[in-house]
C-alpha positions as a Python dict, from the first residue, in 0.01 Angstrom:
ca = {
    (1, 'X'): (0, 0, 0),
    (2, 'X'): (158, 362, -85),
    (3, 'X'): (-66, 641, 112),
    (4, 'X'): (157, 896, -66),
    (5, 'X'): (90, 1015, -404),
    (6, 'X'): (389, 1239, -417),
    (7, 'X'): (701, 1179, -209),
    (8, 'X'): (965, 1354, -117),
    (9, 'X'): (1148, 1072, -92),
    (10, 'X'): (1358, 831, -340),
    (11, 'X'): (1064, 572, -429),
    (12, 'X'): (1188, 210, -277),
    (13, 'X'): (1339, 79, -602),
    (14, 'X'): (1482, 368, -831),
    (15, 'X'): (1843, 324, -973),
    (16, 'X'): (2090, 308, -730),
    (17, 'X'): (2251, 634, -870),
    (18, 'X'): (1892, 826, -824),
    (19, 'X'): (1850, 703, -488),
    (20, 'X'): (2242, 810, -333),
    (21, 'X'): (2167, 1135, -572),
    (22, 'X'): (1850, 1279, -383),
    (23, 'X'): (1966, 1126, -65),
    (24, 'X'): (2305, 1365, -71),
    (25, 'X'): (2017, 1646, -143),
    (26, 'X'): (1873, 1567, 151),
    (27, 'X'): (2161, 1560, 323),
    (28, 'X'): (2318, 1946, 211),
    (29, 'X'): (2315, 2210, 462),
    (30, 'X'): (2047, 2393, 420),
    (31, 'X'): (2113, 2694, 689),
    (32, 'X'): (2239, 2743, 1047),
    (33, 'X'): (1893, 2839, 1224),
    (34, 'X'): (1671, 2580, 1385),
    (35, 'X'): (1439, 2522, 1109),
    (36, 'X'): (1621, 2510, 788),
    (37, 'X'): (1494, 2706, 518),
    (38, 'X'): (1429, 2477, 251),
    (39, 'X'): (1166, 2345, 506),
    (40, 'X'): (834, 2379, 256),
    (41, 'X'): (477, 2242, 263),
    (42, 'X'): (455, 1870, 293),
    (43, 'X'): (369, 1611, 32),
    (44, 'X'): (-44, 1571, 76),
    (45, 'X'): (-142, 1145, 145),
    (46, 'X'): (-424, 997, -91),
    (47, 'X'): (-671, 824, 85),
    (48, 'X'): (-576, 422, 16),
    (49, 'X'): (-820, 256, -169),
    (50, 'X'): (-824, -48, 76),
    (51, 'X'): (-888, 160, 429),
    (52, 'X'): (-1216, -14, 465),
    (53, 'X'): (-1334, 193, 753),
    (54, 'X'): (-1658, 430, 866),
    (55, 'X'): (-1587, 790, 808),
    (56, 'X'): (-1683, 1071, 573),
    (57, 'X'): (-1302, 1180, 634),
    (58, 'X'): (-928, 1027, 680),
    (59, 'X'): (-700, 1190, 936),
    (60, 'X'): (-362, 1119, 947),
    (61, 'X'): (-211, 1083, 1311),
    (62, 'X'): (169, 1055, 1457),
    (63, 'X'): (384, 1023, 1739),
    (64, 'X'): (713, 1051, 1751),
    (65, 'X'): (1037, 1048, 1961),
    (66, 'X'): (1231, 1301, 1827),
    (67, 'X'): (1568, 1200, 2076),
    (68, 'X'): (1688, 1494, 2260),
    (69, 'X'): (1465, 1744, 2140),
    (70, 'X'): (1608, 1705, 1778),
    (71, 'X'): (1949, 1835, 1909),
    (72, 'X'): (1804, 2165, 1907),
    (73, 'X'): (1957, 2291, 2208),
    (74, 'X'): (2314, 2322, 2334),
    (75, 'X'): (2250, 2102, 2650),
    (76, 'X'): (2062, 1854, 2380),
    (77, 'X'): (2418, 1801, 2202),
    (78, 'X'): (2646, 1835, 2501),
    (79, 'X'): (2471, 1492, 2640),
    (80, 'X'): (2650, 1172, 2597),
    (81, 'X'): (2376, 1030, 2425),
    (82, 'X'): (2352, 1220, 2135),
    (83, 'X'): (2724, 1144, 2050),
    (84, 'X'): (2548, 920, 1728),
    (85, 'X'): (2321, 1159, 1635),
    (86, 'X'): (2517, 1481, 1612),
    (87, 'X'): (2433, 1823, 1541),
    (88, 'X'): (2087, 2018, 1496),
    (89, 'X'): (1885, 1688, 1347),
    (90, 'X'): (1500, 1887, 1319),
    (91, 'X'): (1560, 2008, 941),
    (92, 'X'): (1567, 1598, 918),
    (93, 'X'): (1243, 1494, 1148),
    (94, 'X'): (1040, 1799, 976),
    (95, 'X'): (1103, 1633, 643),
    (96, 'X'): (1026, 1303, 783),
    (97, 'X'): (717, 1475, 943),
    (98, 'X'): (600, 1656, 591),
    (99, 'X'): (628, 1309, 425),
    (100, 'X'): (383, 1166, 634),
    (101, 'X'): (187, 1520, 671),
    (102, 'X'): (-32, 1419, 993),
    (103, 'X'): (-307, 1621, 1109),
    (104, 'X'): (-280, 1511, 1449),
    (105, 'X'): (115, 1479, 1554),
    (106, 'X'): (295, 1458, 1883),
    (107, 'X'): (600, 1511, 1985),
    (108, 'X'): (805, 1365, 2269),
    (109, 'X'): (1171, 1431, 2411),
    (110, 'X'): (1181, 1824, 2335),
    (111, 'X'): (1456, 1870, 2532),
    (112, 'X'): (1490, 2234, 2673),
    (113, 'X'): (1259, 2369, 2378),
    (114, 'X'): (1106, 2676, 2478),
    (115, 'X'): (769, 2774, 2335),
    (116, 'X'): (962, 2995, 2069),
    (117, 'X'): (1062, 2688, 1915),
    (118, 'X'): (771, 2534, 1941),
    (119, 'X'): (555, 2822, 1795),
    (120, 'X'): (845, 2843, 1500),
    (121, 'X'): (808, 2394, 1441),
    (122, 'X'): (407, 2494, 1448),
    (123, 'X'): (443, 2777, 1217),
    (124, 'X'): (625, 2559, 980),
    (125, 'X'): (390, 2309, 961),
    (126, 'X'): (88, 2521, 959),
    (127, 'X'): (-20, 2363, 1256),
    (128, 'X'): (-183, 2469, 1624),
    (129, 'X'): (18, 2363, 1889),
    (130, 'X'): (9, 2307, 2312),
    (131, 'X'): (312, 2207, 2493),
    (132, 'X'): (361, 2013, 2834),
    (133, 'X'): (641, 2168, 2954),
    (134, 'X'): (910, 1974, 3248),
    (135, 'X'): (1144, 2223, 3406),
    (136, 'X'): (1282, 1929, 3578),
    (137, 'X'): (1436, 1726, 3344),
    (138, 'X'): (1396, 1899, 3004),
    (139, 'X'): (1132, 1596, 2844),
    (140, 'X'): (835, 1779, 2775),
    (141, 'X'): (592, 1681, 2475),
    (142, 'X'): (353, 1863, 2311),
    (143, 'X'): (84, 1791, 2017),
    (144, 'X'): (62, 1964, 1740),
    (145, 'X'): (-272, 1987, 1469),
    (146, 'X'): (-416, 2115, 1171),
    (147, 'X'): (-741, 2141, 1404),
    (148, 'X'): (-807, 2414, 1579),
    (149, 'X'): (-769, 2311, 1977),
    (150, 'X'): (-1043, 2410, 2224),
    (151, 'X'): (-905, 2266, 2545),
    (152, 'X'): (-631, 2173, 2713),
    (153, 'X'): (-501, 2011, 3003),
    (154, 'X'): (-93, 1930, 3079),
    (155, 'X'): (-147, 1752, 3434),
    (156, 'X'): (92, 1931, 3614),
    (157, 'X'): (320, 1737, 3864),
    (158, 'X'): (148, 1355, 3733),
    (159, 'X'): (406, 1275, 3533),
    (160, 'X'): (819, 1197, 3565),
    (161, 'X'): (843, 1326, 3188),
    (162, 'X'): (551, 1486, 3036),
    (163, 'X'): (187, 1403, 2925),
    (164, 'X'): (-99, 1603, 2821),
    (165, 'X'): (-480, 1633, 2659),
    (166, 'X'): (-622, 1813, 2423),
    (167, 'X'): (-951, 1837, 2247),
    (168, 'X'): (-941, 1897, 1867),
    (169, 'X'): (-1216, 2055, 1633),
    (170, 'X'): (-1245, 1927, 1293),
    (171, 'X'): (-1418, 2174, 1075),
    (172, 'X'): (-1645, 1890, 1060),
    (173, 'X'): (-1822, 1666, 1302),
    (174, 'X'): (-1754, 1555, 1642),
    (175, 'X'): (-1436, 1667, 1884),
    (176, 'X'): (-1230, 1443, 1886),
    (177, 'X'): (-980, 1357, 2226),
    (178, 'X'): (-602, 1310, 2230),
    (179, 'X'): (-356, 1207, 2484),
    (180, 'X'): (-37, 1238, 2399),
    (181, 'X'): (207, 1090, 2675),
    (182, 'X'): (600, 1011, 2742),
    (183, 'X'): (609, 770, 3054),
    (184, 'X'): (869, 635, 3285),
    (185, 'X'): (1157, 462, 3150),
    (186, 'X'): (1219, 109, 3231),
    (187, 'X'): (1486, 184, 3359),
    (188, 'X'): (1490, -12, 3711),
    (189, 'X'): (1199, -150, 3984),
    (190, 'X'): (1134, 210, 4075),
    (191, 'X'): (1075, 378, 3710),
    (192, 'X'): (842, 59, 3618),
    (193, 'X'): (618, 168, 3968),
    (194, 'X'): (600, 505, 3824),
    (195, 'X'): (501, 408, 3501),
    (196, 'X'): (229, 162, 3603),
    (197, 'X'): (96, 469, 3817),
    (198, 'X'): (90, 686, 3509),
    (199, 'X'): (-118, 437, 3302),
    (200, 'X'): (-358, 400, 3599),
    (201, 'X'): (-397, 772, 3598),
    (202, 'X'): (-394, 798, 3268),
    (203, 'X'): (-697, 516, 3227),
    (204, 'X'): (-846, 747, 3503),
    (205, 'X'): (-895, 1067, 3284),
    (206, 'X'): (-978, 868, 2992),
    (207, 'X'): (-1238, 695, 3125),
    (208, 'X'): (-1545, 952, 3010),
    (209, 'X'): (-1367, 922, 2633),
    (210, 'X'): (-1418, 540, 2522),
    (211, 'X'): (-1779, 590, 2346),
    (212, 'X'): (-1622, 898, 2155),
    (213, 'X'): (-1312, 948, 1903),
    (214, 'X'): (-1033, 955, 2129),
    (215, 'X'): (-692, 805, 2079),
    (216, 'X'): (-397, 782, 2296),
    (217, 'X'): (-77, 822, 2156),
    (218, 'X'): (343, 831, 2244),
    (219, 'X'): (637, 690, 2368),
    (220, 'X'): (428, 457, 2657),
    (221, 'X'): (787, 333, 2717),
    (222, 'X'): (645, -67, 2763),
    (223, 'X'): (634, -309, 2518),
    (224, 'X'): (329, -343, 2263),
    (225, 'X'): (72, -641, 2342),
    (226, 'X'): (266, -763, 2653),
    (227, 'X'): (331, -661, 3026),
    (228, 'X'): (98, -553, 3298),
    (229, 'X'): (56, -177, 3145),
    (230, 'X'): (-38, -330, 2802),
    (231, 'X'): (-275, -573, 2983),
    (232, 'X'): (-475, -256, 3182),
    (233, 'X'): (-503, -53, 2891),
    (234, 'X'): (-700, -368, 2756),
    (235, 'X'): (-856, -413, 3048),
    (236, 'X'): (-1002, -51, 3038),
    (237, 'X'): (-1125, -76, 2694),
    (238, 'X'): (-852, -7, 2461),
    (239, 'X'): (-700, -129, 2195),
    (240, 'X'): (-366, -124, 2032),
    (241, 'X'): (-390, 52, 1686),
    (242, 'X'): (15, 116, 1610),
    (243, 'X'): (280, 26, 1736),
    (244, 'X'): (612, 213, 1580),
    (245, 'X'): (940, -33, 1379),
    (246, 'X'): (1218, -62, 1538),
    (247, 'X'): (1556, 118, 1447),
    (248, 'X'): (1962, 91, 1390),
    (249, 'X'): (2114, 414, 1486),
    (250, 'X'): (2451, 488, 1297),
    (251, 'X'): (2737, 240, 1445),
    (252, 'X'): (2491, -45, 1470),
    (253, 'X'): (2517, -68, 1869),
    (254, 'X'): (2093, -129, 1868),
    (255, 'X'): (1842, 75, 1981),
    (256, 'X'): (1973, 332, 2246),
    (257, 'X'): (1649, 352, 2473),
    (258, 'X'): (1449, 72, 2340),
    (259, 'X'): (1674, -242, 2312),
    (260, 'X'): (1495, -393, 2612),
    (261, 'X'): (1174, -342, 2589),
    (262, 'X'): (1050, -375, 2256),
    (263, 'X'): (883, -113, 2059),
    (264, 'X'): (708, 134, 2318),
    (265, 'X'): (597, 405, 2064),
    (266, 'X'): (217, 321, 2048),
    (267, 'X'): (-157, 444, 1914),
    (268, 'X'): (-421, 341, 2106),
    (269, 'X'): (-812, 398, 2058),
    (270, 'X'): (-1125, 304, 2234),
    (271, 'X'): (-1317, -60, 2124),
    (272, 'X'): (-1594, 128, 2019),
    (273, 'X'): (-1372, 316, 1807),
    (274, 'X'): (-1068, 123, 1716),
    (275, 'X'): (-1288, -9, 1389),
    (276, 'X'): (-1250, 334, 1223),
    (277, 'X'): (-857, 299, 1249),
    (278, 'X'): (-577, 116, 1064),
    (279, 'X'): (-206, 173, 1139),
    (280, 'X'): (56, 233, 896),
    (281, 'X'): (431, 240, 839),
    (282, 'X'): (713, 504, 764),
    (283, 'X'): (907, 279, 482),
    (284, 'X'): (657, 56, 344),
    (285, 'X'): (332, 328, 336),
    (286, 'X'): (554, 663, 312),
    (287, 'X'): (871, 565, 103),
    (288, 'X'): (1049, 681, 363),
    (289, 'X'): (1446, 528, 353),
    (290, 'X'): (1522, 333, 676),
    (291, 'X'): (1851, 488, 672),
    (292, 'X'): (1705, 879, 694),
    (293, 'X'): (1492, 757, 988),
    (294, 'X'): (1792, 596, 1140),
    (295, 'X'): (2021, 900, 1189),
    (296, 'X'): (1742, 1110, 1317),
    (297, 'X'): (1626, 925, 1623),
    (298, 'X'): (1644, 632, 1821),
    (299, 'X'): (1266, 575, 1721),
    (300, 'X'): (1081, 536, 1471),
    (301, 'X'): (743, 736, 1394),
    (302, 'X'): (398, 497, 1527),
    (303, 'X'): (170, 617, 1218),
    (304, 'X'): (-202, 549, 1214),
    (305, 'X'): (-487, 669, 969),
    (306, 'X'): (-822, 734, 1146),
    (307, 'X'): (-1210, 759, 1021),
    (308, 'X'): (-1359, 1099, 1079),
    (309, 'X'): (-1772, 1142, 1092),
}
């Protein structure tokens, strides 16, 4: 299945000369500010043929772990993590981003982004925008829509990284409900507590939102259909839509943050709902080459395509 009609990116099996040839363009510098300027309007997705779902309309919806807020920020770069993905890498994700061309997108790991930079990614994409903000430890999140956004709430102090909801207006029908999270990391006995306390809070304030469109989306940070978070999330009424590939960062060391635990970049949805959505994949749907998405994150983008009223 190709969603896109027009890609900006080599099809799958050009020559081998086209493919390095557009893949150097890519690669040019293209200015020294945080959004580069060759950053244009996206590529637009056709509605596949075989979506059999409900809905007068197709929305396209993403999350994504952008690693260290894209290496925006001098404390981004300066941490030992990023020493594989170097430099300002956003130029990279907002092409990866216009490929795809969401309506609905969030955004985890914006390291030390302040609202300017958020307003300037927003502006890009001709999106609205809120941001959860963590003056802690730099991981905030924010979602980011072609809908215009009539409430929001960031749940201050609930969450070791970031989380929030927002509800979205489609110039037509009914609202429909996001959360966009970034839990714990399993990182040891302690982080898995927190998580598991996230998800029950989280299955808390979703709990009025599972006979409407609602989805849940981000870096849950536990594997997809296993473990005891995957297993209340069920419980509660939802069901796993996308989960996101997994990646090989330059070096081929494995995944940086998700080697032991799977693939923990996930769309959820409601039962009730979950008919009127199909996921869908950066390389095989969007023509996107695996080794573009490898050097701009340690994840991979979850993708899903959702039935409007």
């Amino acid at each position: 299945m190709k969603i896109l009609a027009h890609s900006i990116f080599p099809d799958s099996k050009p020559a081998r000369f086209n493919f390095l040839l557009v893949y150097l363009l890519i690669l040019l510098p293209t200015g020294c500010g945080v959004l580069s300027p060759d950053v244009g309007p996206g590529t637009t997705p056709s509605e596949p043929s075989d979506f059999a779902v409900s809905g007068n309309h197709i929305a396209t919806v993403m999350t994504y772990n952008i690693l260290m807020g894209g290496g925006v920020t001098e404390e981004a770069r300066a941490y030992p993590g990023a020493i594989r993905y170097p430099g300002n890498r956003l130029p990279k994700i907002l092409k990866i981003i216009r490929a795809v061309d969401p309506d609905i997108l969030c955004l985890q790991e914006l390291w030390f982004w302040s609202d300017s930079v958020a307003q300037d990614v927003a502006d890009s994409l001709r999106m609205n925008y809120r941001m959860s903000i963590n003056e802690e430890n730099g991981h905030s999140g924010a979602i980011f829509s072609k809908f215009k956004i009539t409430e929001t709430d960031t749940f201050p102090g609930r969450f070791r990284n970031s989380a929030l909801c927002v509800t979205l207006q489609p110039p037509w029908g009914k609202p429909i409900n996001v959360f966009g999270a970034h839990l714990a990391p399993p990182l040891d006995s302690a982080s898995t507590s927190i998580r598991n306390k996230e998800v029950d809070f989280l299955i808390s304030q979703m709990a009025d939102y599972k006979s409407s469109s609602s989805i849940l989306l981000g870096d849950l940070n536990f594997p997809a259909n296993s473990g005891a978070e995957n297993a209340k999330l069920v419980g509660a009424g939802w069901v796993l839509v996308a989960e996101a590939g997994t990646c090989q960062p330059p070096g081929g060391q494995g995944r940086m943050s998700n080697r032991d635990v799977g693939s923990p970049d996930h769309i959820w949805a409601p039962r009730a709902f979950a008919p009127k959505t199909r996921g869908a994949r950066a390389i095989e749907d969007y023509s996107i080459p695996q080794l573009f998405l490898d050097e701009c994150s340690d994840h991979y983008p979850a993708l899903a395509l959702v039935g409007i009223d």
